[in-house]
PDB file of N, CA, C, O and CB in Angstrom:
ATOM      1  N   UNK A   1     -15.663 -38.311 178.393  1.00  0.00           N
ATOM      2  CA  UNK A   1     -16.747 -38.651 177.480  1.00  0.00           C
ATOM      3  C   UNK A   1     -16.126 -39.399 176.300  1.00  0.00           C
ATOM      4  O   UNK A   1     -15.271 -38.855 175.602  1.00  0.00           O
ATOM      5  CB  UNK A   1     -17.535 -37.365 177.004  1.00  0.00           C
ATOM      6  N   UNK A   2     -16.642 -40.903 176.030  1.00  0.00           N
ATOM      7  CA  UNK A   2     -16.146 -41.540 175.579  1.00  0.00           C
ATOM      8  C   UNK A   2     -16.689 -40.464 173.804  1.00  0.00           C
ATOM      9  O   UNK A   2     -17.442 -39.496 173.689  1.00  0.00           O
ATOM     10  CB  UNK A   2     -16.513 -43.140 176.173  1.00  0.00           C
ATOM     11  N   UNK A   3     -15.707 -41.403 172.511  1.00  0.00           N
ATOM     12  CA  UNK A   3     -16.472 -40.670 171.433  1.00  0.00           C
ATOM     13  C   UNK A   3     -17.667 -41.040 170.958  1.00  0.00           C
ATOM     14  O   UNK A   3     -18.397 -40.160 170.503  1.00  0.00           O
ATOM     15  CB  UNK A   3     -15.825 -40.592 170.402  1.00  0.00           C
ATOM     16  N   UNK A   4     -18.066 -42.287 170.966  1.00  0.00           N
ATOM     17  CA  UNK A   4     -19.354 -42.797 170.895  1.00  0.00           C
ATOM     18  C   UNK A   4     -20.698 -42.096 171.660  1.00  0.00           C
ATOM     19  O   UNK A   4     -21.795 -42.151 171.105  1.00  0.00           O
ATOM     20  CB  UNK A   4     -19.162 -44.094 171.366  1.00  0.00           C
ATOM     21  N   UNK A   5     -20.550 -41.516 172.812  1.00  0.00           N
ATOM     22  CA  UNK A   5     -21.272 -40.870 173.405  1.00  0.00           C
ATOM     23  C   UNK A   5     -21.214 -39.203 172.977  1.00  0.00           C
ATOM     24  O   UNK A   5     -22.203 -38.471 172.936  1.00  0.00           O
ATOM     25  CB  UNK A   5     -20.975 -41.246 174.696  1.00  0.00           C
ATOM     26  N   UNK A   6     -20.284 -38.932 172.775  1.00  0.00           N
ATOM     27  CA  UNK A   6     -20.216 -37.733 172.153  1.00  0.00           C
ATOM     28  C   UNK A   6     -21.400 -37.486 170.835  1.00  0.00           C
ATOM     29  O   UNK A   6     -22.389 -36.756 170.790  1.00  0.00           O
ATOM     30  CB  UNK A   6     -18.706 -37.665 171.675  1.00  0.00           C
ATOM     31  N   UNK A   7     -20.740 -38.551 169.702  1.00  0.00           N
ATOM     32  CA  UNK A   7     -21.021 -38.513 168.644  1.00  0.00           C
ATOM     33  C   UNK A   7     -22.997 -39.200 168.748  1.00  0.00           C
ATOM     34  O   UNK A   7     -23.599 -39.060 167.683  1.00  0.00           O
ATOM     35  CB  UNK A   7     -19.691 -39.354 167.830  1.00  0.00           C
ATOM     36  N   UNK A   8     -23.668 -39.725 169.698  1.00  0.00           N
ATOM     37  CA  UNK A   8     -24.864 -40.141 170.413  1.00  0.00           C
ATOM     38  C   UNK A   8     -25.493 -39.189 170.552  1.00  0.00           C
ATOM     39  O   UNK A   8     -26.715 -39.111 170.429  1.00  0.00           O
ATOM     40  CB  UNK A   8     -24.773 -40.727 171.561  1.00  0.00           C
ATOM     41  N   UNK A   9     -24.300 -37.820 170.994  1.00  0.00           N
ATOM     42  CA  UNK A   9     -25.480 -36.843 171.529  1.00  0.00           C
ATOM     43  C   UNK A   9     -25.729 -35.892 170.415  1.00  0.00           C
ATOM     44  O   UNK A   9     -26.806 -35.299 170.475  1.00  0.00           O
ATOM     45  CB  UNK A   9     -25.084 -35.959 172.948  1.00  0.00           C
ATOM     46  N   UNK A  10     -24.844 -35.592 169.275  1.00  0.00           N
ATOM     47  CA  UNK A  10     -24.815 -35.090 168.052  1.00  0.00           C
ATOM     48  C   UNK A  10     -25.795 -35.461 167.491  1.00  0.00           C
ATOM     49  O   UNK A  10     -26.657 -34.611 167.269  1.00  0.00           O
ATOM     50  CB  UNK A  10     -23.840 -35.313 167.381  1.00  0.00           C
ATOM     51  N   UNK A  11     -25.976 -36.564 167.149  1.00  0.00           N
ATOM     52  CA  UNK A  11     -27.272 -36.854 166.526  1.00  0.00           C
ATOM     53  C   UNK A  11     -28.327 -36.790 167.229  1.00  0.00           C
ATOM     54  O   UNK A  11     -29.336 -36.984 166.552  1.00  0.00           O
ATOM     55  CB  UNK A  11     -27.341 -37.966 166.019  1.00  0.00           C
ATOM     56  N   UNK A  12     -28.527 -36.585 168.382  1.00  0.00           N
ATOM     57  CA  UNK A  12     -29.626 -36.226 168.846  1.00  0.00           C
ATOM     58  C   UNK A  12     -29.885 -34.800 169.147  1.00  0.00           C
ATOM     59  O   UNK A  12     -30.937 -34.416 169.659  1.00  0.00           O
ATOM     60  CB  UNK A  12     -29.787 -36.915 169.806  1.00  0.00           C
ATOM     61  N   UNK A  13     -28.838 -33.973 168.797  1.00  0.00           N
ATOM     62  CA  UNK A  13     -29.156 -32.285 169.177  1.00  0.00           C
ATOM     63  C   UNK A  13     -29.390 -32.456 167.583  1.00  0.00           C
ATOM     64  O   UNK A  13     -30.589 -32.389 167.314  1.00  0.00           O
ATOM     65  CB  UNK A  13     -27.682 -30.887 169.993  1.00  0.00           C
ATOM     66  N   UNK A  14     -28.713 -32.621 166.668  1.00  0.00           N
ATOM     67  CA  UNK A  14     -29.407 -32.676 165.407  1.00  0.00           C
ATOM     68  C   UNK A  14     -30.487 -33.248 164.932  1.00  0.00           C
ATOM     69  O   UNK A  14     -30.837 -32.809 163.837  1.00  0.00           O
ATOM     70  CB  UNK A  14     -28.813 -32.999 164.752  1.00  0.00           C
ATOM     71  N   UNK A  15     -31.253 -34.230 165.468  1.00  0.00           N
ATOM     72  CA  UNK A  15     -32.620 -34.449 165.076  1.00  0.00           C
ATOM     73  C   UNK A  15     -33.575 -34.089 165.917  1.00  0.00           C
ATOM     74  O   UNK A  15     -34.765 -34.240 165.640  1.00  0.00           O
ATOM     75  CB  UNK A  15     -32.855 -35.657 164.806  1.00  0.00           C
ATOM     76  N   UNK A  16     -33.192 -33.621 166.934  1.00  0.00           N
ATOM     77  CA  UNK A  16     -34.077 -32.648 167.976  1.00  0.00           C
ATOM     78  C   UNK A  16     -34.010 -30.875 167.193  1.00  0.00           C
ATOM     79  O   UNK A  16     -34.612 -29.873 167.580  1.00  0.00           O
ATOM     80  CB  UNK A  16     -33.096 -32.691 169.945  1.00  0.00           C
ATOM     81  N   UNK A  17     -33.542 -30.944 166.614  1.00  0.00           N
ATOM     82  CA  UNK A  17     -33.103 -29.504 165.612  1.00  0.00           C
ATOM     83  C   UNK A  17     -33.757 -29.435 164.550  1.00  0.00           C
ATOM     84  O   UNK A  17     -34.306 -28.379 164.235  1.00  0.00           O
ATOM     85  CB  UNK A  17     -31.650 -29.376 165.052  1.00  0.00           C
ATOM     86  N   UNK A  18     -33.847 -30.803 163.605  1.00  0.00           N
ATOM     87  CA  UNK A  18     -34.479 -31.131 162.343  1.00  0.00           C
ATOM     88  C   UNK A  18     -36.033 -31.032 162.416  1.00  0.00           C
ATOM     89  O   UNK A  18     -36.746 -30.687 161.474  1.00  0.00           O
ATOM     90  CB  UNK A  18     -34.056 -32.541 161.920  1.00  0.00           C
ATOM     91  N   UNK A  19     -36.554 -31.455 163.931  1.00  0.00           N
ATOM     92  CA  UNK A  19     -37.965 -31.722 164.462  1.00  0.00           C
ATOM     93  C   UNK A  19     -38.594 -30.608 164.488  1.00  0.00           C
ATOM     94  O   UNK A  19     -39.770 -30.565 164.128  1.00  0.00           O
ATOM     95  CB  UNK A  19     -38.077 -32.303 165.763  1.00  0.00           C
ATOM     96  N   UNK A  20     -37.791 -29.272 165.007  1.00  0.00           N
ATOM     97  CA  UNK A  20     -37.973 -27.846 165.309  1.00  0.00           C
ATOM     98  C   UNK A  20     -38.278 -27.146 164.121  1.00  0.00           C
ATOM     99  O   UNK A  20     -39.270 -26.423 164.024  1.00  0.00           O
ATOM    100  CB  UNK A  20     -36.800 -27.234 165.944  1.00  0.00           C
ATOM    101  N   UNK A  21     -37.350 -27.360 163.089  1.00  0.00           N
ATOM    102  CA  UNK A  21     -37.457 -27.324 161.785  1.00  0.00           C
ATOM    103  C   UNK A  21     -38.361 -27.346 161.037  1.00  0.00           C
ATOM    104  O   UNK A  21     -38.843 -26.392 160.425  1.00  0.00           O
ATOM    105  CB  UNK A  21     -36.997 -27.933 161.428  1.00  0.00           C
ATOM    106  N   UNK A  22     -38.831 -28.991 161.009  1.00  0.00           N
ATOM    107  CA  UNK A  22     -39.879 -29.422 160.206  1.00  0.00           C
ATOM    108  C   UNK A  22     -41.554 -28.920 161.046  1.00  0.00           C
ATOM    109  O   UNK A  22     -42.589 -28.945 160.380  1.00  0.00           O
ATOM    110  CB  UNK A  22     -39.592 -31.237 160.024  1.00  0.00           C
ATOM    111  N   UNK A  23     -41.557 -28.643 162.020  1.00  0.00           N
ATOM    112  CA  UNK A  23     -42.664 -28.198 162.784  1.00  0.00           C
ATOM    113  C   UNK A  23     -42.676 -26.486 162.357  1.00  0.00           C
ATOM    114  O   UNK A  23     -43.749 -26.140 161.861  1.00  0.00           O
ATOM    115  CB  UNK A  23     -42.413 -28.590 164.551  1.00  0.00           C
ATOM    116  N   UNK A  24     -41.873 -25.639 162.456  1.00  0.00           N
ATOM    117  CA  UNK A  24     -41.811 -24.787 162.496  1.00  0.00           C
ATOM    118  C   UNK A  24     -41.590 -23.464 160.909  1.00  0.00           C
ATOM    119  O   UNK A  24     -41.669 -22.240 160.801  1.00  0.00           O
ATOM    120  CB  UNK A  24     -41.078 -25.080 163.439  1.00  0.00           C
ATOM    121  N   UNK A  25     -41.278 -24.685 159.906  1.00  0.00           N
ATOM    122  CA  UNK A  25     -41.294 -24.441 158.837  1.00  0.00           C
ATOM    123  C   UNK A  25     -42.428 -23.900 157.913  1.00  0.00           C
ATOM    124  O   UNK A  25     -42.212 -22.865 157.281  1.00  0.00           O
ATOM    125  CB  UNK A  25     -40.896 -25.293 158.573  1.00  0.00           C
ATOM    126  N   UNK A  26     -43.366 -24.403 157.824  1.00  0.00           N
ATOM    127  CA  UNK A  26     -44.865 -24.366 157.328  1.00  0.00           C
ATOM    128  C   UNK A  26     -45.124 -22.991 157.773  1.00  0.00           C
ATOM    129  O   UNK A  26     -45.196 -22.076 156.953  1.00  0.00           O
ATOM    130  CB  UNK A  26     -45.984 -25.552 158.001  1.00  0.00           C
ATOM    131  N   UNK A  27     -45.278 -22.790 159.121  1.00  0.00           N
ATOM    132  CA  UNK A  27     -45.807 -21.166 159.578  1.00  0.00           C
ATOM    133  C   UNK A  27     -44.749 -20.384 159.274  1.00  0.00           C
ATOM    134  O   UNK A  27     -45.300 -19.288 159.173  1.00  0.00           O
ATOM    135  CB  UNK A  27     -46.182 -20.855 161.244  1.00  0.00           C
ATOM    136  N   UNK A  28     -43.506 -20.191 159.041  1.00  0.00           N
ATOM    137  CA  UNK A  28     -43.025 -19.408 158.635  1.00  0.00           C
ATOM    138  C   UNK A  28     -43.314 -18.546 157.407  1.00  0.00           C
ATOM    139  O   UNK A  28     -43.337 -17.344 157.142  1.00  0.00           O
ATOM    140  CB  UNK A  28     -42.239 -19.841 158.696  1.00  0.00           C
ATOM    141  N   UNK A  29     -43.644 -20.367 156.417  1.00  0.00           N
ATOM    142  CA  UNK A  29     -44.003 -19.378 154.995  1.00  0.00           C
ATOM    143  C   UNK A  29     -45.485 -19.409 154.975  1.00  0.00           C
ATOM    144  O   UNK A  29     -45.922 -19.184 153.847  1.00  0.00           O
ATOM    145  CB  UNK A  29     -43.369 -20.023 153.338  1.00  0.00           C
ATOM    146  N   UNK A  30     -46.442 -19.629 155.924  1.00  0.00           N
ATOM    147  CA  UNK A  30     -47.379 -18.882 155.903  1.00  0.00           C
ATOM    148  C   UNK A  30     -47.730 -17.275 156.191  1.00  0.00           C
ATOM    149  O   UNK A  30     -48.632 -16.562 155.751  1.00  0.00           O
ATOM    150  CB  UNK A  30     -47.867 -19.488 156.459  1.00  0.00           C
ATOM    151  N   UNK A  31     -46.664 -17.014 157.095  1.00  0.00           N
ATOM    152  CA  UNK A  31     -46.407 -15.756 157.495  1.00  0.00           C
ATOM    153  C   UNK A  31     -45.589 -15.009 156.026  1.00  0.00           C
ATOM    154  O   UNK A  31     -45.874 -13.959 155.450  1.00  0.00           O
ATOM    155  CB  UNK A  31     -45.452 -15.857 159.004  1.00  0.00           C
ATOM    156  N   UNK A  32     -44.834 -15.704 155.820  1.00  0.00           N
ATOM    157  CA  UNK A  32     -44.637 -14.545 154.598  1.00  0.00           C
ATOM    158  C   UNK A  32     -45.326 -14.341 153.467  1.00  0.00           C
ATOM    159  O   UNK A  32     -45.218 -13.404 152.676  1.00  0.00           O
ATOM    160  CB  UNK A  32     -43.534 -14.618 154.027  1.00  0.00           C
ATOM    161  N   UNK A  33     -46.318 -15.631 153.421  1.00  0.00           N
ATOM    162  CA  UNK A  33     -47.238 -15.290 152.243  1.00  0.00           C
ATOM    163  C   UNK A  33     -48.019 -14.395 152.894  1.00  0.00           C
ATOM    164  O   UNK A  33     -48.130 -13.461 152.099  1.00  0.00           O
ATOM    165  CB  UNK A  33     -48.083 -16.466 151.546  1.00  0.00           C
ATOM    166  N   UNK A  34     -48.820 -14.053 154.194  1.00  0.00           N
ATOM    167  CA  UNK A  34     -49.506 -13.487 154.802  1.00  0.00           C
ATOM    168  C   UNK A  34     -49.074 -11.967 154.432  1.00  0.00           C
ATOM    169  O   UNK A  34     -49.754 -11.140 153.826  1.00  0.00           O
ATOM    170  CB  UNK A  34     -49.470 -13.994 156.097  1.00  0.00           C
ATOM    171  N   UNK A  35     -47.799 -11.820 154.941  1.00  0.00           N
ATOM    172  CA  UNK A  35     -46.690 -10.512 154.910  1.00  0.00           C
ATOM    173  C   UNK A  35     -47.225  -9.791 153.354  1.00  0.00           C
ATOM    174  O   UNK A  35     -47.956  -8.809 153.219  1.00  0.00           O
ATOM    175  CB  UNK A  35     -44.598 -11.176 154.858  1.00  0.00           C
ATOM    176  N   UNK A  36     -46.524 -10.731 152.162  1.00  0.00           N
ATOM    177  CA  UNK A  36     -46.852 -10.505 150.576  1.00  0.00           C
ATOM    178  C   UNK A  36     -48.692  -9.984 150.289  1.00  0.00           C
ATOM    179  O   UNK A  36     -48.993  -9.016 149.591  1.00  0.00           O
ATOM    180  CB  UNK A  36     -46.486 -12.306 149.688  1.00  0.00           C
ATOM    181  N   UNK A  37     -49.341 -10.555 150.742  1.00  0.00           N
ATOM    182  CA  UNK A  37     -51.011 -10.399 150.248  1.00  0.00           C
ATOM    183  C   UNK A  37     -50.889  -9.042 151.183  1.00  0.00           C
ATOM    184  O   UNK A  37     -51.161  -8.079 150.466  1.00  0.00           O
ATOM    185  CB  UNK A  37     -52.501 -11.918 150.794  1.00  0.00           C
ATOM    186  N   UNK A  38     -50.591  -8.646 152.463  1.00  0.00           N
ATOM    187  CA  UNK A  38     -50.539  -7.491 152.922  1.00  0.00           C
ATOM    188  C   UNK A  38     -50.189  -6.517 152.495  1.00  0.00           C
ATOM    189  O   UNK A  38     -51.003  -5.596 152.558  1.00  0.00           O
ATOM    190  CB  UNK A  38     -50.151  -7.468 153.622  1.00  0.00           C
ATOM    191  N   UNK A  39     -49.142  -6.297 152.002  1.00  0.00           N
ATOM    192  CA  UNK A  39     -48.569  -5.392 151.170  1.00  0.00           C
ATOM    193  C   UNK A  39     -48.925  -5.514 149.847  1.00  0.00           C
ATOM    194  O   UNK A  39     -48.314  -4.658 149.207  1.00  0.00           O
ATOM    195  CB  UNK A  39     -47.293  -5.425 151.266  1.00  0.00           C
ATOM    196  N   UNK A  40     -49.781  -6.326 148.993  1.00  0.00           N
ATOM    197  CA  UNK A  40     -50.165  -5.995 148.110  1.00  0.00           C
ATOM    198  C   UNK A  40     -51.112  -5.669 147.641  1.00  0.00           C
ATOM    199  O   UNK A  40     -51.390  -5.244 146.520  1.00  0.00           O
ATOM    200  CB  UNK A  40     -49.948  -6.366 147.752  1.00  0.00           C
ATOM    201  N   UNK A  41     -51.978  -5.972 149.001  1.00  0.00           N
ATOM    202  CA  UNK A  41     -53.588  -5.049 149.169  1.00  0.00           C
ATOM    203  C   UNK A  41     -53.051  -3.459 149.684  1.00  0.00           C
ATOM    204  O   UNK A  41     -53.562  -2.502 149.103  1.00  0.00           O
ATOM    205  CB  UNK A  41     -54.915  -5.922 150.768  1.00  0.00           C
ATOM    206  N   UNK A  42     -52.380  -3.285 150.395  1.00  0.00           N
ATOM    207  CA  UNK A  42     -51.715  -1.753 150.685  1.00  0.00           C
ATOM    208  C   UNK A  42     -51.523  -1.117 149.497  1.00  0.00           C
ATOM    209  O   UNK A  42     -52.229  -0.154 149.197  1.00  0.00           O
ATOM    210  CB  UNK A  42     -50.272  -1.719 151.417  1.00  0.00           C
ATOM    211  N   UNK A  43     -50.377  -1.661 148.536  1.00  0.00           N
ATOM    212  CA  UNK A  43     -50.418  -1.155 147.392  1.00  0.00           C
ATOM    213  C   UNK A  43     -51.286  -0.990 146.422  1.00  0.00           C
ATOM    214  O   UNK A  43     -51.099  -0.178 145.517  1.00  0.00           O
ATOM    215  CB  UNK A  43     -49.797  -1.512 147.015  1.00  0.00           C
ATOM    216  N   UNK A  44     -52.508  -1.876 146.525  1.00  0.00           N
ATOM    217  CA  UNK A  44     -54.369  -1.349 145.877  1.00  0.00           C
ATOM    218  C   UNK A  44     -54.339  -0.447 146.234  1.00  0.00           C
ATOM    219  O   UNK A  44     -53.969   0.537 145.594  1.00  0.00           O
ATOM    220  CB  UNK A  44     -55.894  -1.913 146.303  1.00  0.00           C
ATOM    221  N   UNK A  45     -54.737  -0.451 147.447  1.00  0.00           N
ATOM    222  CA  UNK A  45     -55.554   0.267 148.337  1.00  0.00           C
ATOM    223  C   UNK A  45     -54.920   2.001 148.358  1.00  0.00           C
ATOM    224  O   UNK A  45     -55.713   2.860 148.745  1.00  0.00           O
ATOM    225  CB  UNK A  45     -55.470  -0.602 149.923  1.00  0.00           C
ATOM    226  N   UNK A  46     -53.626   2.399 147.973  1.00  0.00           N
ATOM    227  CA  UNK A  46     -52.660   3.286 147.936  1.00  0.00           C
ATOM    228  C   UNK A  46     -53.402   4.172 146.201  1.00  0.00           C
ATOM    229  O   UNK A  46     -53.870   5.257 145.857  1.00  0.00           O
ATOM    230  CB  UNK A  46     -50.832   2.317 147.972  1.00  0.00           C
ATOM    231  N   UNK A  47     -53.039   2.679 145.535  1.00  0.00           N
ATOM    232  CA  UNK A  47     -53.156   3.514 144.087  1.00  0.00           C
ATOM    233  C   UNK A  47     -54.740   3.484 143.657  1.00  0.00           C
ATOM    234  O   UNK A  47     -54.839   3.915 142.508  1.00  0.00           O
ATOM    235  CB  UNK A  47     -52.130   2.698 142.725  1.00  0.00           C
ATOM    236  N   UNK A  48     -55.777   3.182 144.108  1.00  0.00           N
ATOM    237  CA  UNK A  48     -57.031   3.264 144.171  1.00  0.00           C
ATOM    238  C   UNK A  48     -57.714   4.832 144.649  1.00  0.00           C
ATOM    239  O   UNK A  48     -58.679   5.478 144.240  1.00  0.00           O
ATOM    240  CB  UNK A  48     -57.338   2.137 145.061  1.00  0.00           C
ATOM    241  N   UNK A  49     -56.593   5.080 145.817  1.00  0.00           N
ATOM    242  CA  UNK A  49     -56.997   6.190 146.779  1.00  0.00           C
ATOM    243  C   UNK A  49     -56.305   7.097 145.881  1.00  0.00           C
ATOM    244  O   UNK A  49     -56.781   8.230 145.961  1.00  0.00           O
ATOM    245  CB  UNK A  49     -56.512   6.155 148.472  1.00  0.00           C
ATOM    246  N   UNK A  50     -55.358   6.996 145.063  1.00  0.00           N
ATOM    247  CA  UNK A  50     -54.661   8.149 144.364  1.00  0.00           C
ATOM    248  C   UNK A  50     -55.685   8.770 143.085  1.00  0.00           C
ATOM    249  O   UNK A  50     -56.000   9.918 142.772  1.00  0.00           O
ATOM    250  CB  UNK A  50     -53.106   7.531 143.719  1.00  0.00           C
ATOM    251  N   UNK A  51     -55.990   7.564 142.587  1.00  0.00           N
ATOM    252  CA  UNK A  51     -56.318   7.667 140.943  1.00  0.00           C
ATOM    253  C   UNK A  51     -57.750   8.246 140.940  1.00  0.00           C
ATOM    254  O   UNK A  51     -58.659   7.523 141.347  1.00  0.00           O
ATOM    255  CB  UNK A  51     -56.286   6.042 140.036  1.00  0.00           C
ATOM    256  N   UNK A  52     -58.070   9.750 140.424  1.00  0.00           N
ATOM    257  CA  UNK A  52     -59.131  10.443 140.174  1.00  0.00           C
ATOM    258  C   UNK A  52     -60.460   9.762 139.976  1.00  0.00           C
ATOM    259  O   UNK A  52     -60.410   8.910 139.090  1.00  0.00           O
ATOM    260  CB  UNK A  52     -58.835  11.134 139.182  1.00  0.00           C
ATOM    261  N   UNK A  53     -61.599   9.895 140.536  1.00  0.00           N
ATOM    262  CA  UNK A  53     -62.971   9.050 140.517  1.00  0.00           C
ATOM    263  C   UNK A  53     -63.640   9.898 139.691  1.00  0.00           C
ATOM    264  O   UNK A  53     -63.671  11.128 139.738  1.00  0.00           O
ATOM    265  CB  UNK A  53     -63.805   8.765 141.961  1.00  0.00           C
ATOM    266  N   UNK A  54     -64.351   8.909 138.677  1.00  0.00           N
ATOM    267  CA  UNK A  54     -65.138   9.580 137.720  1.00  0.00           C
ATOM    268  C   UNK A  54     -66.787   9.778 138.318  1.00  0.00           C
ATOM    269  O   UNK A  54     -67.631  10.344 137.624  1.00  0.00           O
ATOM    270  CB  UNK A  54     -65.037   8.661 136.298  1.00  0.00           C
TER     271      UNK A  54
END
């Protein structure tokens, strides 16, 4: 394998990588904002159920 072909296929496992990336990025941090509002309605919902009703 010449180095030119080597270095051909590098950049293409790396922008086949970058693609994965940029597609796959967005839902990630939708999921962790998802994750955060979850647990911070739990934690209402926790100290609501604790605190004495008048």
């Amino acid at each position: 394998m010449s180095m030119n072909a080597a270095m051909d296929n590098l950049i293409a496992l790396l922008t086949v990588v970058g693609i994965l990336v940029a597609v796959t990025f967005p839902s990630l941090l939708g999921i962790a904002h998802d994750r955060r509002v979850d647990r911070q309605i739990r934690t209402a919902h926790r100290l609501m159920a604790s605190t004495p009703r008048r």
